[in-house]
C-alpha positions in Angstrom: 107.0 60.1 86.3 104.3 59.4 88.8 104.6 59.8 92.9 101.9 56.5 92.4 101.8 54.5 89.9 99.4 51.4 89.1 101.9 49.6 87.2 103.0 46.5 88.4 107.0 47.0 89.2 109.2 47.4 91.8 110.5 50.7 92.1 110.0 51.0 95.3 108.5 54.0 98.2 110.2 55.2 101.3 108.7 53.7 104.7 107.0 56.5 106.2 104.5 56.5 108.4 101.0 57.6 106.5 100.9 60.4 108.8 103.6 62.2 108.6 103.4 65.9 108.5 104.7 68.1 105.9 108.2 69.7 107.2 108.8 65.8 107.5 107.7 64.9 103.7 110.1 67.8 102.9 112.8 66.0 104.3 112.3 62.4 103.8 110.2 61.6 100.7 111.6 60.6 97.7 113.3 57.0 96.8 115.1 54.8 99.3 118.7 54.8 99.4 120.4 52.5 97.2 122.5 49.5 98.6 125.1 51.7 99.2 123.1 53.8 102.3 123.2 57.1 101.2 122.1 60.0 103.6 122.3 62.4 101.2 119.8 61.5 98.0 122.1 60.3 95.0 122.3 62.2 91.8 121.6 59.8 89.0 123.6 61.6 85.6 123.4 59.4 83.7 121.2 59.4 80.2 120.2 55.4 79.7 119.3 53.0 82.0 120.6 49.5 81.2 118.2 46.1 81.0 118.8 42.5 82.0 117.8 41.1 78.9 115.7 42.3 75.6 112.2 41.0 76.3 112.0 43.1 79.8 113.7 46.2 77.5 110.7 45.6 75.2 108.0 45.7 78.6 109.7 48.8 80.2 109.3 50.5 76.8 106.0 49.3 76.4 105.3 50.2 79.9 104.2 47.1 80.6 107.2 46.9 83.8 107.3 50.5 85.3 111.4 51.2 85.3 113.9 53.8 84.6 114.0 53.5 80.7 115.7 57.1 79.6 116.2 60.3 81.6 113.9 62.1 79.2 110.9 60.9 80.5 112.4 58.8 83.7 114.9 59.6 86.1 115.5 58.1 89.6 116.6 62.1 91.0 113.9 64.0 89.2 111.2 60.9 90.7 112.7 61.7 94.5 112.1 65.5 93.6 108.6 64.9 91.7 107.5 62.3 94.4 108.7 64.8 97.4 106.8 67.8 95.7 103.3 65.9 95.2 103.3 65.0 98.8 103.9 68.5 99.9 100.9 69.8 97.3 99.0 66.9 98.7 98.4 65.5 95.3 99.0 61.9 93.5 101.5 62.4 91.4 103.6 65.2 90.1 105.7 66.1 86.5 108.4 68.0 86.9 109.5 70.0 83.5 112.8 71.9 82.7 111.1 75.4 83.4 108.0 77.2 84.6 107.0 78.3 81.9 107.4 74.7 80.0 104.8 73.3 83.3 102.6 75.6 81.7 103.3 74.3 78.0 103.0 71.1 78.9 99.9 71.8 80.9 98.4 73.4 77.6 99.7 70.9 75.3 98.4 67.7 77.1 95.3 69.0 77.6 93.7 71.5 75.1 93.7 71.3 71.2 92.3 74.0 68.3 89.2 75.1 69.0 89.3 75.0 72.6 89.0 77.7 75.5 90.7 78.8 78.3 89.4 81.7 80.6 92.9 83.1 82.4 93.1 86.1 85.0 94.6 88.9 83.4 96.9 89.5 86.7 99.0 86.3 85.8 102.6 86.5 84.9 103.7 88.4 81.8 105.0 85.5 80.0 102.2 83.1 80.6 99.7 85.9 79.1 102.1 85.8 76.2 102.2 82.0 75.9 98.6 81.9 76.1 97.5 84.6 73.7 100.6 84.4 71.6 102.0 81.0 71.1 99.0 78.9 71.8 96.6 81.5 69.7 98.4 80.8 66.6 97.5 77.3 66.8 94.0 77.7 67.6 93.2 77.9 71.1 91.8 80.9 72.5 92.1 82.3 75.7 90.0 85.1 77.7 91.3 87.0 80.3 89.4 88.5 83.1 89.8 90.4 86.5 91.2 88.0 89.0 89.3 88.8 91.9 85.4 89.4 90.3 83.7 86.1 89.7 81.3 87.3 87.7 83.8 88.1 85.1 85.1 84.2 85.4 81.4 83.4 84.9 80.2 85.1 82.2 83.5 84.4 80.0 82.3 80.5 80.1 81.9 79.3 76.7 80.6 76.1 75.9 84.3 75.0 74.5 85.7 76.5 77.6 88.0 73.5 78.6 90.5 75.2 81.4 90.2 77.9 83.8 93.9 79.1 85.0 94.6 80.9 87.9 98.2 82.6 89.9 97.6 83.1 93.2 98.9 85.4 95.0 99.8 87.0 91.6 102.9 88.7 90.3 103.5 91.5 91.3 100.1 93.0 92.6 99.6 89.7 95.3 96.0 89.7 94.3 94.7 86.5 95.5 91.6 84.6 94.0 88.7 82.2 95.8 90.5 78.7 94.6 87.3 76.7 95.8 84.9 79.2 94.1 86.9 78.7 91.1 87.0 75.6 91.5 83.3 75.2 91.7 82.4 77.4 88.6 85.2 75.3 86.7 83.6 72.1 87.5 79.8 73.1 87.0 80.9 74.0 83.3 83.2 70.7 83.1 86.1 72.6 83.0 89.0 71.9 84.8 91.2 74.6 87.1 94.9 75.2 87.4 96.6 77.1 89.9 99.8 78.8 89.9 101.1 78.2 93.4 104.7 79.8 92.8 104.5 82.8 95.1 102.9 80.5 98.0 104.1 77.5 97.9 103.0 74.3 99.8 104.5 76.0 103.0 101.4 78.1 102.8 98.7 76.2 101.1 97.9 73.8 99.0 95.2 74.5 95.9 94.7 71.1 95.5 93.1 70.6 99.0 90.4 73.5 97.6 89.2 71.7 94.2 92.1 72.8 92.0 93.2 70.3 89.7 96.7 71.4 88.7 99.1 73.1 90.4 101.7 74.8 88.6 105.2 75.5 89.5 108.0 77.0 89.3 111.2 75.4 91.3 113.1 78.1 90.3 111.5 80.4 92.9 110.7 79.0 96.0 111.3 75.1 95.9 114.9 75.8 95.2 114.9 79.0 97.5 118.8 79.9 96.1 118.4 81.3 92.9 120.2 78.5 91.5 118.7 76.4 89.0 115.7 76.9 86.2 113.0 73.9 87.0 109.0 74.0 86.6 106.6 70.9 87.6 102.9 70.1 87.8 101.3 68.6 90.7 97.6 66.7 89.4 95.7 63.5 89.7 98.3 60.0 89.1 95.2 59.7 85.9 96.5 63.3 84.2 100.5 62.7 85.1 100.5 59.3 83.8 97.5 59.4 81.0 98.0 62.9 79.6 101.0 64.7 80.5 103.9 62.0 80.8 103.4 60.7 77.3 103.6 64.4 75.7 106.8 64.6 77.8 108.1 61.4 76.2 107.5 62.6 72.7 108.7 66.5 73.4 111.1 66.6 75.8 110.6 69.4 77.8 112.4 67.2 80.9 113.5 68.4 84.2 118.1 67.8 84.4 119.0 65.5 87.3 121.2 67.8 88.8 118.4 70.3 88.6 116.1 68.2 90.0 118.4 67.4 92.7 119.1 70.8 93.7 115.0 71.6 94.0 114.7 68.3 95.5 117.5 69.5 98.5 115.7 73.2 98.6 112.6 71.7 99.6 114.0 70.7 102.9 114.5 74.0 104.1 111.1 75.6 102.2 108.9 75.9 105.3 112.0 77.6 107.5 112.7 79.4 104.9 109.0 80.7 104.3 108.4 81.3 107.5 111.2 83.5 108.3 110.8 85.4 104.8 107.5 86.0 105.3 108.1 87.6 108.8 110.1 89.9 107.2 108.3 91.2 104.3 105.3 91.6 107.2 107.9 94.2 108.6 108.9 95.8 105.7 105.3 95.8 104.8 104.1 97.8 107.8 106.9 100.1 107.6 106.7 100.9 103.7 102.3 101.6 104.5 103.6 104.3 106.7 106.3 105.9 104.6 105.3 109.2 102.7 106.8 108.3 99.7 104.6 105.3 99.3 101.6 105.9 97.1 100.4 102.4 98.0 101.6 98.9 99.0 100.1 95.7 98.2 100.7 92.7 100.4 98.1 89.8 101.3 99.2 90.5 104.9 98.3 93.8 105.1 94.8 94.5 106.4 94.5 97.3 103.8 94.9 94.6 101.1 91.6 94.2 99.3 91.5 90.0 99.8 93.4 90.5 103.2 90.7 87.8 105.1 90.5 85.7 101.7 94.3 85.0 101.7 95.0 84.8 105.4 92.2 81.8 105.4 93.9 80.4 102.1 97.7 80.8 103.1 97.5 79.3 106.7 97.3 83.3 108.1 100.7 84.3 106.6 101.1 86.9 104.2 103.7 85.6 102.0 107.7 86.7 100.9 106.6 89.6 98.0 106.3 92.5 99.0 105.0 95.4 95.9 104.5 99.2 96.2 104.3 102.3 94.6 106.6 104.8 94.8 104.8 108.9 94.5 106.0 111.0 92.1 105.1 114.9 91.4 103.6 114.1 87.7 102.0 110.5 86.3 104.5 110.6 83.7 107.7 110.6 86.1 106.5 107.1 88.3 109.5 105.5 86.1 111.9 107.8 86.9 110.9 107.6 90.4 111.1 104.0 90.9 114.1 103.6 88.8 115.7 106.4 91.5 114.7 104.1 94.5 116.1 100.4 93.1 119.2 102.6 91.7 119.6 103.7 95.3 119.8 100.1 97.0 123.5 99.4 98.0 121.9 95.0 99.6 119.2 93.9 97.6 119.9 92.4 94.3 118.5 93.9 91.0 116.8 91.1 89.0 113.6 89.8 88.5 113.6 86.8 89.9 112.6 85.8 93.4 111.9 83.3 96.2 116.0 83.8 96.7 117.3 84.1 100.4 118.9 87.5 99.1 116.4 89.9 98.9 115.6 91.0 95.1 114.1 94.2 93.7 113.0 94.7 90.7 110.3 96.9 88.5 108.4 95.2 86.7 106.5 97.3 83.8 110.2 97.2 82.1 111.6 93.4 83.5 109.1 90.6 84.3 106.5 92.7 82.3 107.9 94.4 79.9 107.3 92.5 77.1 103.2 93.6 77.1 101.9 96.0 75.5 101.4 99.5 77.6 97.6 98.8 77.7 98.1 95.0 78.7 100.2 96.2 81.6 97.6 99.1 82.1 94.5 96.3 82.5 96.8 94.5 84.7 97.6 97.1 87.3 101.2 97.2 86.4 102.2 101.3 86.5 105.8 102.9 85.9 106.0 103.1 89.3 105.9 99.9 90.7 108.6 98.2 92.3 108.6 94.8 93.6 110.6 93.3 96.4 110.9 89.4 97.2 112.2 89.4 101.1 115.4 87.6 101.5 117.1 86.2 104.4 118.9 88.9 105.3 117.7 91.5 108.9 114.4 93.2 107.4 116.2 96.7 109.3 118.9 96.7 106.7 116.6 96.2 104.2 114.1 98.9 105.2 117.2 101.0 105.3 118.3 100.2 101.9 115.2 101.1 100.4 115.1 104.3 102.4 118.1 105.6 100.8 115.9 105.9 97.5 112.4 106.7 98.9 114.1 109.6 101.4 115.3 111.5 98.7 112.4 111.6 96.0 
């Protein structure tokens, strides 16, 4: 479903003022309450949707009438959470799929077919390399994958059938951060199209969209949600690509976005900007403090100024640095980075040990044997990830307990 849609029907918008800001979107877009006043947005579980009669059954499924038809493709909760999300990207419309990774699918699906091209960073997340290269490579579409941050490499991997240049930025786990208008420029001159994965960011800090990008990919499972609580994924684009391209594919595949999913992203929105705000603040701490530690080899963090796109990201991301915070631990021989960093997330007695993030706990993970360990030794290599990397997402919790929890491991290497 579309946040606009040019089909004559009544579902109807919320009344709020055309200006209102984004912390107030985050609260308040959606649908209107139903007759019964709701404060709270209503959770709609249910599968069908019933019809007055058969010949306005046979226009809603001919989309001739826009309605709720069948919660595969249409759902009055995930339109409240896909209408809220496009207004915070700034975009027309939004999608919103049952994972991350299946934004990405349908991204590829809708919009690419054998033969065609796609020019990737090689810094994006392990499993979308894998998706890309693996799954979609078998069925004919190939993808190149170049250095995030040189765009001469994006340049010179154009191809003539080159259809979609895809982005993460900042990326996991090295927070390398790309020039979205620049991409956006050389994806345009080649009449390509650019998609952005804004998952470590989020709309709290910027919005791709507002720099050329065409699609911005997410997933609520980080972020949006903010509680480690549910699996959701969405893509924010143009009402022409969510209603002409993408929602049909959803129709036919099924790759949908729950209710009650949906309805728990839609409710973590509210807090996203408080949250990001304080999280960020934090990891800027524990940034700082891990820089100066002497059993850190190097940290990467956007808001460091020792961070290679330090001025890039603070003009993209509104001047803050963002929640993800990775490092790399020293060790006496190349060979023993693993053992280090395994020695250091072994030590933590408050962070959690998992690889996900955008929690209000504080997560730690390593990612050449979790969120990456599924690449080859020489993928990881050309992506920067090393044996002794560790990641950390900044929670909620006081950043001193969290610097202290860390230095149990790091004081004793």
């Amino acid at each position: 479903m579309s946040a606009e849609s040019n089909k004559p029907a009544g579902i109807p918008r919320v009344n709020l003022p055309e200006d209102a800001r984004l912390d107030t979107l985050a609260v308040r877009e959606g649908l209107p309450p139903t007759p019964w006043g709701e404060n709270s947005e209503a959770l709609f579980l249910t599968s069908s949707f019933v019809h007055p009669d058969a010949a306005t059954a046979a226009r809603r499924f001919a989309n001739e009438e826009e309605a709720f038809v069948y919660s595969r493709f249409s759902n009055p909760t995930v339109m409240m959470m896909e209408r809220r999300l496009a207004a915070l990207e700034g975009t027309e419309a939004c999608i919103a799929t049952s994972s991350g990774m299946s934004a990405i699918m349908l991204l590829v699906m809708g919009l690419l077919k054998s033969g065609d091209h796609v020019v990737c960073s090689r810094s994006v997340f392990g499993s979308t390399i894998k998706l890309l290269q693996g799954e979609f490579g078998k069925y004919g579409v190939e993808t190149t994958f170049v250095s995030q941050t040189d765009l001469a490499e994006w340049k010179d991997a154009l191809r003539p059938n080159t259809k979609l240049l895809f982005a993460e930025t900042p990326t996991n786990p090295l927070t390398e951060v790309c020039d979205v208008a620049a991409l956006a420029e050389i994806a345009h001159g080649h009449g390509a199209l650019l998609a952005v994965d804004n998952c470590f960011a989020s709309p709290a800090l910027q919005q791709p969209a507002k720099m050329g990008a065409d699609f911005i990919i997410h997933s609520g499972t980080k972020y949006l949600d903010g509680q480690g609580r549910v699996i959701a994924g969405a893509i924010c684009a143009s009402a022409k690509y969510v209603e002409g391209v993408f929602t049909p594919v959803m129709r036919t595949v099924g790759m949908s976005l729950s209710p009650f999913n949906a309805w728990v992203v839609l409710k973590g929105m509210e807090t996203l900007s408080v949250r990001m705000k304080a999280q960020t603040a934090g990891a800027g701490v524990l940034a700082a403090w891990l820089e100066a530690h002497p059993a850190i080899e190097r940290v990467y963090y956007p808001g460091l100024k020792s961070h290679p796109q330090h001025e890039l990201a603070m003009r993209q991301q509104g001047g803050q640095g963002g929640a993800v915070v990775s490092f790399i631990v020293k060790s006496q021989a190349d060979d023993k980075g693993r053992a280090a960093a395994f020695h250091v997330i072994d030590q933590t007695r408050i962070c959690s040990i998992t690889a996900n993030l955008g929690d209000t706990k504080t997560t730690i993970t390593h990612p050449a044997s979790t969120s990456h360990g599924r690449l080859t030794e020489p993928q990881r290599q050309a992506a920067g990830i090393t044996q002794g990397l560790i990641r950390v997402a900044v929670g909620l919790e006081d950043i001193e307990d969290i610097k202290a929890d860390l230095a149990r491991g790091l004081n004793t290497l």
